[in-house]
N, C-alpha and C positions, 0 to 999 in steps of 0.2 A: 932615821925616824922622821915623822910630819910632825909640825907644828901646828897647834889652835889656836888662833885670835878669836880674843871675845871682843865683840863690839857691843856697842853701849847708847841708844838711841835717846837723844837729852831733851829733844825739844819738839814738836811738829813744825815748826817755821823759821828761820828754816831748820832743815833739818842737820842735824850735827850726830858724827860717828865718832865718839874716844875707843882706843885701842889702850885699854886700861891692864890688860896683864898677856903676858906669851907664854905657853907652857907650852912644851915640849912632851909631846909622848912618846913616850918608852926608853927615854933615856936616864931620867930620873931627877932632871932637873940641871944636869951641868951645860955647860956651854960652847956645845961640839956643834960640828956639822950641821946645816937646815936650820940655825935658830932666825927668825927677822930681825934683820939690821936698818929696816924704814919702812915705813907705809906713805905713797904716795910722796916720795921722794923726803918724808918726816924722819924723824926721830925722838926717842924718848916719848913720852906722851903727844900722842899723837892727839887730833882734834879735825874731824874731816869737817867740811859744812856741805851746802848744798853746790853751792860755786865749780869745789872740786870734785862733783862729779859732773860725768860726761855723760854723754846717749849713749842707750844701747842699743842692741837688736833690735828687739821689741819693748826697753819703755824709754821714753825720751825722757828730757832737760824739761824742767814745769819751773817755769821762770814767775816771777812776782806779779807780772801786770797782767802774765796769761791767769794770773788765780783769781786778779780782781776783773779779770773780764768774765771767767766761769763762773764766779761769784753773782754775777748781773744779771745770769739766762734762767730765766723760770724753770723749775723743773719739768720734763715733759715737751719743752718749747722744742719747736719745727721750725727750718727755715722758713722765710717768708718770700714769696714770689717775687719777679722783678718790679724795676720802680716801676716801667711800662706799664706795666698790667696793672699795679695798682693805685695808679695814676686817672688809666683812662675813667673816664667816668660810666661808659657803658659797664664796667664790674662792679660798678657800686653796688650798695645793696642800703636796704632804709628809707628816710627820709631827709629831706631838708631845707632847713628852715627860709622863707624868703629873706629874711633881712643878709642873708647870706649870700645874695645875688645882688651884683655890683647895679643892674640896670633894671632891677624888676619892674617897678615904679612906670617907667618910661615906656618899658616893652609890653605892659599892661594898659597904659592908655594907649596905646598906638594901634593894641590889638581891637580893643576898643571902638578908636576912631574908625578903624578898617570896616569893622562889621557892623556897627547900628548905623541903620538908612533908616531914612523916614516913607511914609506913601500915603495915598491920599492926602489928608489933614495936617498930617502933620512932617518936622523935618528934623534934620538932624544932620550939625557940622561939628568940626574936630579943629581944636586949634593946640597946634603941636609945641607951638612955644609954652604955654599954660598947661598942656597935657588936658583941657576942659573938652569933654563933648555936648552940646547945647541940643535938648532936643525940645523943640515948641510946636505950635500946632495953631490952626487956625480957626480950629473949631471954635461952632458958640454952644451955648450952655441949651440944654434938651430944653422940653416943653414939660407941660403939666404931667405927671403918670397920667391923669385923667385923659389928657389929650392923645396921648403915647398911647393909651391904652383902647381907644374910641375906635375899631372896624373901620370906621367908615374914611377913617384917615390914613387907614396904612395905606403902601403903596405897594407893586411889585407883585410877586404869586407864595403863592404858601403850598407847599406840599400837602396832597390827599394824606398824605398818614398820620397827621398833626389834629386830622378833623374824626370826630365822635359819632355814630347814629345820632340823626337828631328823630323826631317824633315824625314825620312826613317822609324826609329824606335822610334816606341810608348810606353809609361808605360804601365803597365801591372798591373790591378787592382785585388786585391783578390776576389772579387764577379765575374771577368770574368774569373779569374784561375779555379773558383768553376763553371761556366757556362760549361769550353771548357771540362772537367773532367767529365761532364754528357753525353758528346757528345761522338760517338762511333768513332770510328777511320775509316776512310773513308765514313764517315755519310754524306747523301748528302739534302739537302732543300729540306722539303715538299711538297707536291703540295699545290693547294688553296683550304680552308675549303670547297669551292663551290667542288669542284673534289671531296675531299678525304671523304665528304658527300653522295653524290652522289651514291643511290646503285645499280647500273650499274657500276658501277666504283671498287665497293667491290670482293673479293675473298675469297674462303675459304667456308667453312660451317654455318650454324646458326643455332641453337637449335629449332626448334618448339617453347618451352615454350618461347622465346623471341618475339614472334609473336599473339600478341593482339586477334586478330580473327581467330586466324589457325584453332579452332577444328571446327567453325559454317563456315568457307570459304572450309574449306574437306567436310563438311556435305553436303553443297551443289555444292562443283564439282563431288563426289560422286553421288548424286541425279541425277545431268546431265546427268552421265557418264552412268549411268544403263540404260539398254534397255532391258526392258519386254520382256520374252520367248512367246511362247502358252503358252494359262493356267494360266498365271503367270501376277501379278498385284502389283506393284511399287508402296508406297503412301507415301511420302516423308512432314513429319509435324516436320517445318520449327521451331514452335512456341515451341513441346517438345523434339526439336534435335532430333528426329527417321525416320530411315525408315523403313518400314514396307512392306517386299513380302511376299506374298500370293499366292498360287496356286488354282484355280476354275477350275470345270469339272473334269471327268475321266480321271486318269493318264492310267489304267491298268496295268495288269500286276505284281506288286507288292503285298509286306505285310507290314501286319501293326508291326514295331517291336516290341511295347509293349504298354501297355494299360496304357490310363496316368489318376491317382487316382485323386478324387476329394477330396476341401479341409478339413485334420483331418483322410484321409483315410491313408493305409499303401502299401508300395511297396514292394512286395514279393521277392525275387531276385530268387527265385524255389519253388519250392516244397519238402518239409520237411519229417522229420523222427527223433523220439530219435534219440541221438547220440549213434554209435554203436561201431565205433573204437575209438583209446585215444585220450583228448583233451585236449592238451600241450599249456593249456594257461597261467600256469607260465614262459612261456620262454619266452626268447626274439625272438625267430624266431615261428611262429606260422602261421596254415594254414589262406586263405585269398580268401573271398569268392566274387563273381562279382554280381554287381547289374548295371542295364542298366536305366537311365535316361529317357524316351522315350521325353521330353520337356522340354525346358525352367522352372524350375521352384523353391518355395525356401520350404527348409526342414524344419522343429521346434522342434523334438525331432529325435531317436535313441531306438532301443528297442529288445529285445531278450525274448525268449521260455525259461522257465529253466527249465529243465527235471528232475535231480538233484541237491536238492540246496544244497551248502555249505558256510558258517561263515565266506564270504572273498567277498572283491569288483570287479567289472569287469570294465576295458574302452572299451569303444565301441566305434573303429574308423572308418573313413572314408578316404580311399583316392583317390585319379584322377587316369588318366592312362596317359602314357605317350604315343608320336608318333605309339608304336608298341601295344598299348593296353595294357602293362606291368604297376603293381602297380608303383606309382612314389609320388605324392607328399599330405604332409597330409591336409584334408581340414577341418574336426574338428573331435571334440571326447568327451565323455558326460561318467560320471562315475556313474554306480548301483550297489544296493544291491542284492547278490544272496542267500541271505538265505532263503527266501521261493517260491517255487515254482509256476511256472505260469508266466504270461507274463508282463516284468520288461521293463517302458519306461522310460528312460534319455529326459526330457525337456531341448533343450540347453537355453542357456543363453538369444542368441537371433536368428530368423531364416537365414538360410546359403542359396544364391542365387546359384543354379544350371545350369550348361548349359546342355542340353542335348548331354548323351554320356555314356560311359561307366565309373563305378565306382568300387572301390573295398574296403570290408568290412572284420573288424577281431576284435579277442574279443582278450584282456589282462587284467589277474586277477592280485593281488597282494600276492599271495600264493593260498595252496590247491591243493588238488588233484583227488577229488571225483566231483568237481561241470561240469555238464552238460547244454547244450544248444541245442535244435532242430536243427538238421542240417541239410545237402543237402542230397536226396536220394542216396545211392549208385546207384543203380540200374539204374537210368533216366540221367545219363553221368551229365551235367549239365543244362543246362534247354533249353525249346522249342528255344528260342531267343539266346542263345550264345552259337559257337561252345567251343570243349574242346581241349586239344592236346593228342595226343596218340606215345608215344615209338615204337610202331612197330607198322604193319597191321594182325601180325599174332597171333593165338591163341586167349583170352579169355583177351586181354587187355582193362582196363578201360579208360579213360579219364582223363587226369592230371591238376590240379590248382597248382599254385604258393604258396610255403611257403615264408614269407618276413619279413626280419628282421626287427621288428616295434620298438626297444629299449627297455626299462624299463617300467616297469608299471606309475611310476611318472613324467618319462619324456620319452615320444614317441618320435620317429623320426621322425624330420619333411620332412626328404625324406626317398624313401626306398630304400639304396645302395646297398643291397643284398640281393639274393631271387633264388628260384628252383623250379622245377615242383615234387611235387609228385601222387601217384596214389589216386585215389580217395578211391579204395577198400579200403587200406591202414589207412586211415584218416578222421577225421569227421571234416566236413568244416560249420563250425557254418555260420546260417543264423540269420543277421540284419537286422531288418525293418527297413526302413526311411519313417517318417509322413509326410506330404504334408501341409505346415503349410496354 
């Protein structure tokens, strides 16, 4: 059977266990087997204290000076951080007081001396053994207010903005300083919007282009202004801006200058021939042959006869005539192959509006010297419709065309500033067709 100890807790401090009776269960009380014969090596009345226990697992040994040191710690209380940290003085926090600084006194005049200077009037010295700053001056003592206050004794400039309208003269504001400085110098008051609006009132010239309706208010002072000949018939259509004269009935008299092609057909500038003299189309100055317009009309390609072909490109230009019927300015030009033989057409880009009149035509290759193009008859001067010029009347002289400086092959001139007449015998004046698009 087991035995029960009752223990017997006497005191808090320390703490003491008596083992005050042993009863045995379920024996009945006699003193067999299993009874206790010591507690903690005790007998008889036993008396434990704190001494004779030891640690356990989980609670330990609570000795006397550990009770008066838990005794000390506030309830709640948290370690406190290291001495470092709360030593340094940057974790402070608060104030404190100066008498608590060993050199205040000292570090306070010295900051002192460092920083008050004197200027002008007055000065100012530091004397470090005393800690005194001396600051004096040499000024003397002012004059009267009345004096002090007298105009006529200040000295120096006074600021515009310190100064009042007076009754005469007025302040002077910088936005009207900035006003009268835009103004010219004997500039006199406008007229009124209503006046200087007014275009009756206006002088001087004005552009066309600033005039809304100019080109349809000439179209029709234009139409007004016309007055029908004989023959002749005015139609002035208002809605495609044209006017349109026409001549009806026999004029007599006359000829017809030239025959005007229908559309895709070619316009001859004469009548042809192998080329029989040199044809100096690698140069920049090269012969230049006439072709006459007879109407209004527009071109779509450019095209030449190649009598001999040779391995090199040709331009085929066009230009105008000027006042005197002399080549003058370029109106296009289309680039071909003259390596084979036969008749070689430049499509331009897009067709070129003609006015009827006279035009002049020339070929420039990009090298070579063998390639040929059908040209103007010697024999026929230059053709039915356009006189020639001639050097003298005497003897067996031909008729002369214009040689004309057309530039490079890759960049023609877009005027021709220089040019001569030579004989026709002399040269072979290539003929260019123009298409009638």
């Amino acid at each position: 059977m087991s035995e029960t100890i009752v223990i017997r807790v006497e005191d808090d401090n320390p703490i003491r266990v008596t083992v005050t009776d042993v009863v045995r269960i379920g024996d009945g009380g006699g003193g067999g087997g299993g009874a206790v014969d010591s507690v903690n090596g005790q007998t008889g009345v036993v008396v434990l204290d704190q001494d004779d226990v030891v640690d356990g697992t989980t609670y330990k040994q609570y000795s006397g000076a550990e009770k008066t040191k838990l005794a000390g710690v506030a309830t709640g209380a948290t370690a406190n951080s290291s001495d470092a940290t709360l030593l340094a003085r940057g974790n402070h926090t608060g104030t404190q007081a100066s008498t608590t600084i060993s050199d205040f006194a000292e570090a306070v005049q010295d900051q002192i001396g460092a920083n008050v200077a004197g200027t002008g009037l007055v000065s100012a010295s530091y004397n470090d053994t005393s800690g005194v700053t001396t600051v004096s001056t040499t000024a003397t003592a002012n004059s009267s207010d009345a004096t002090l206050l007298a105009r006529a004794n200040h000295t120096g400039t006074q600021s515009a903005d310190t100064l009042t309208d007076g009754t005469t003269n007025k302040a002077f504001l910088a936005t009207e300083r900035t006003k009268l400085s835009g103004i010219a110098t004997g500039a006199t008051a406008n007229s009124s919007d209503a006046t200087l609006l007014a275009r009756a009132n206006h002088t001087g010239t004005q552009t066309s282009s600033t005039i809304s309706d100019f080109d349809e208010a000439a179209r029709d002072a234009i139409g007004a202004a016309l007055v029908a000949g004989s023959n002749v018939t005015i139609t002035p259509n208002d809605g495609a801006d044209t006017i349109t004269i026409s001549a009806t009935g026999g004029g007599g008299g006359g000829f017809v200058p030239a025959l005007s092609p229908k559309s895709g057909h070619y316009i001859q500038p004469a009548a042809g021939e192998t080329a029989a003299g040199v044809s100096a189309y690698a140069t920049n100055t090269v012969q230049m042959s006439p072709v006459v317009i007879p109407v209004s009309l527009s071109v779509d390609a450019l095209a030449v006869n190649v009598s001999t072909g040779e391995a090199i490109d040709l331009r085929l230009l066009l230009y105008s005539s000027d006042s005197d019927g002399h080549p003058s300015t370029l109106v296009t030009s289309v680039t071909v192959n003259a390596t084979s033989t036969g008749n070689v057409v430049g499509t331009l880009g897009s067709p070129v509006a003609l006015s009827a009149g006279l035009y002049w035509t020339a070929v420039r290759s990009n090298g070579g010297s063998t390639v040929r193009v059908t040209s103007m008859i010697v024999q026929q001067a230059i053709s039915p419709i356009l006189s020639g010029v001639r050097s003298s009347l005497s003897g067996n002289a031909r008729a002369m065309l214009p040689e004309g400086d057309v530039g490079t092959y890759a960049s023609p001139s877009a005027t021709i500033s220089s040019w001569t007449y030579n004989n026709l015998g002399t040269a072979s004046y290539p003929l260019v067709f123009l298409r009638r698009g």
